[in-house]
C-alpha positions, -999 to 999 in steps of 0.1 A, spaced: -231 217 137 -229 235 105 -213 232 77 -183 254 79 -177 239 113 -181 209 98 -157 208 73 -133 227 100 -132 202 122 -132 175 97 -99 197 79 -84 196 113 -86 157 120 -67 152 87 -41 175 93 -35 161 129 -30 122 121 -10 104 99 -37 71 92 -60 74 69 -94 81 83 -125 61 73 -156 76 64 -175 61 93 -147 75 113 -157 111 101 -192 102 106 -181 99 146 -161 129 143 -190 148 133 -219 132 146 -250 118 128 -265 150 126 -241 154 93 -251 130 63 -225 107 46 -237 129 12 -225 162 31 -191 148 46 -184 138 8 -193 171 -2 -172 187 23 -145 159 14 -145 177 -26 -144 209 -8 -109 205 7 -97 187 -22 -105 220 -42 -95 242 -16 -61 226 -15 -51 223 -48 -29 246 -52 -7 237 -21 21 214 -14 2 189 -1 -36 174 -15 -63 155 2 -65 120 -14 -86 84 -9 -69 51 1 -83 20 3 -89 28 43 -99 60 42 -90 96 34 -55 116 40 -34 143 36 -1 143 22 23 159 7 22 162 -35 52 143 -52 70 175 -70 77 185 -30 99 154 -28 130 169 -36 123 196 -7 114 170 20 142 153 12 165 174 30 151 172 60 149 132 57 180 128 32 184 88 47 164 70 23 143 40 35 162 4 29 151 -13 0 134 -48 -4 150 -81 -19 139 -83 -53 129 -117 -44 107 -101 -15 90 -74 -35 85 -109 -69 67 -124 -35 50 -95 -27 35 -87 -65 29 -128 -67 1 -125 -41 -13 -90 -48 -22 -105 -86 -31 -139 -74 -46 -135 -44 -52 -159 -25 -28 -179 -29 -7 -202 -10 33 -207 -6 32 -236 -30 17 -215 -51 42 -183 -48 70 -215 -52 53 -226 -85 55 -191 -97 88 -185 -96 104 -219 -98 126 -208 -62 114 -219 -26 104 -193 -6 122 -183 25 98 -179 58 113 -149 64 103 -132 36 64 -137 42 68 -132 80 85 -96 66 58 -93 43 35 -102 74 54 -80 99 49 -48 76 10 -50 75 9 -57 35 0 -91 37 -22 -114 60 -36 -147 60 -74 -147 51 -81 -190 56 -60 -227 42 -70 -243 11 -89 -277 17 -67 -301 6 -35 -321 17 -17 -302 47 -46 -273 48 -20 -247 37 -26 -205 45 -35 -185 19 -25 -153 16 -42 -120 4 -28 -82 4 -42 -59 33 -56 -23 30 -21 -11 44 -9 -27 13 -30 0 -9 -21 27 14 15 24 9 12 24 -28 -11 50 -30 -42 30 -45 -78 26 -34 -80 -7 -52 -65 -37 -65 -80 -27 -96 -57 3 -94 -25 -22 -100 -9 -22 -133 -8 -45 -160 21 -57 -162 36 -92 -175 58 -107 -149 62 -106 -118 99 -91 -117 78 -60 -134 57 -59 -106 82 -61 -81 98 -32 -98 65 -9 -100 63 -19 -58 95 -9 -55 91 27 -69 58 30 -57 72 29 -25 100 51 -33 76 79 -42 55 72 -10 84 77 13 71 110 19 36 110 26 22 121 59 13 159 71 1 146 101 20 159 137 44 172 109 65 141 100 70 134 63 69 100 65 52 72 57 21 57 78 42 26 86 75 19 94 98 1 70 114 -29 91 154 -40 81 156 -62 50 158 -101 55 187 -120 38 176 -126 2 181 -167 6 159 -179 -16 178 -198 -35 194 -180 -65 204 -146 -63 197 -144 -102 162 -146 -101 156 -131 -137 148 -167 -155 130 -179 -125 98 -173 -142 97 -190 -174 68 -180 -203 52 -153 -174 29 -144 -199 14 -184 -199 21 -194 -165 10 -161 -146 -21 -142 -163 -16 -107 -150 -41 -82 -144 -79 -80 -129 -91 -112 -113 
């Protein structure tokens, strides 16, 4: 195969799915014949050769997509006007608690914020593909820790954890998520549905405890050290 049939049928994969696709994925796609150096290079091509459309080529933490550039938002909008429901603020605290602490367990989420946590709201969290246990902590009970997923990273937009924010609490993180995934709404170009690659399920009850969850987190800056791990 050569190269301009390579990056044509490599161009054409993207367009026609909505899931990221891996490298070693391409490397199927194309067949060994075509070297991981020249599938990146192909890769940079379309990112070039795209860059003045509505839509770019970027990398996720599972692979490579196509999707539509933010300023076309208020155009896709019209076709999609029902925005996506929203998360609990208390779901989303959860959410950025194990992202910047991974892995860690409920007790730990429950330390954090000084609220119990509802088994709802990780089972949501669990449902949606953003988190996942990864083992139990030996000690007492053997509790499951818990970790963020590459669908996590996809739905923000990111390649890496490293690619979080600083922030210094977790009610800013939650925030961040929540407008993340806001501007991600619209993401796909894939079988033409501007959307993102997963589903947003209905909300869970906020039951946490209080509904006032802003001086749950006392001195976040001492008892939750933000940032790279």
């Amino acid at each position: 195969m050569n190269t301009l049939d390579a990056k044509r049928v490599l161009e054409t994969a993207l367009l026609c799915t909505q899931q990221p696709v891996a490298i070693r994925d391409m490397r199927t796609l194309l067949g060994e014949e075509v070297s991981l150096d020249t599938i990146r290079d192909l890769l940079s091509d379309l990112q070039k050769e795209w860059s003045q459309s509505g839509v770019e080529l970027v990398t996720l933490s599972s692979g490579w997509r196509f999707q539509s550039r933010p300023e076309m938002r208020q155009y896709l909008d019209r076709l999609h006007p029902e925005k996506p429901p929203r998360y609990a603020r208390a779901t989303l605290e959860t959410l950025a608690i194990i992202a910047y602490r991974q892995p860690v367990t409920r007790g730990d989420i429950e330390d954090i914020r000084g609220v119990s946590v509802n088994s709802l709201t990780l089972k949501q969290l669990e449902d949606r593909g953003w988190i996942e246990v990864i083992g139990h902590r030996d000690t007492v009970g053997r509790p499951a820790l818990f970790a963020t997923t590459r669908h996590f990273l996809d739905d923000l937009g990111l390649d890496s954890l490293d690619q979080l924010p600083l922030l210094d609490s977790p009610t800013l993180a939650a925030q961040t998520f929540d407008s993340l995934l806001d501007e991600s709404s619209v993401l796909g170009v894939g079988l033409g549905m501007p959307q993102s690659s997963h589903p947003k399920p209905a909300l869970t009850p906020d039951i946490e405890g209080s509904e006032d969850i802003s001086s749950d987190i006392a001195n976040p800056q001492e008892s939750l050290p933000w940032g790279q791990k």
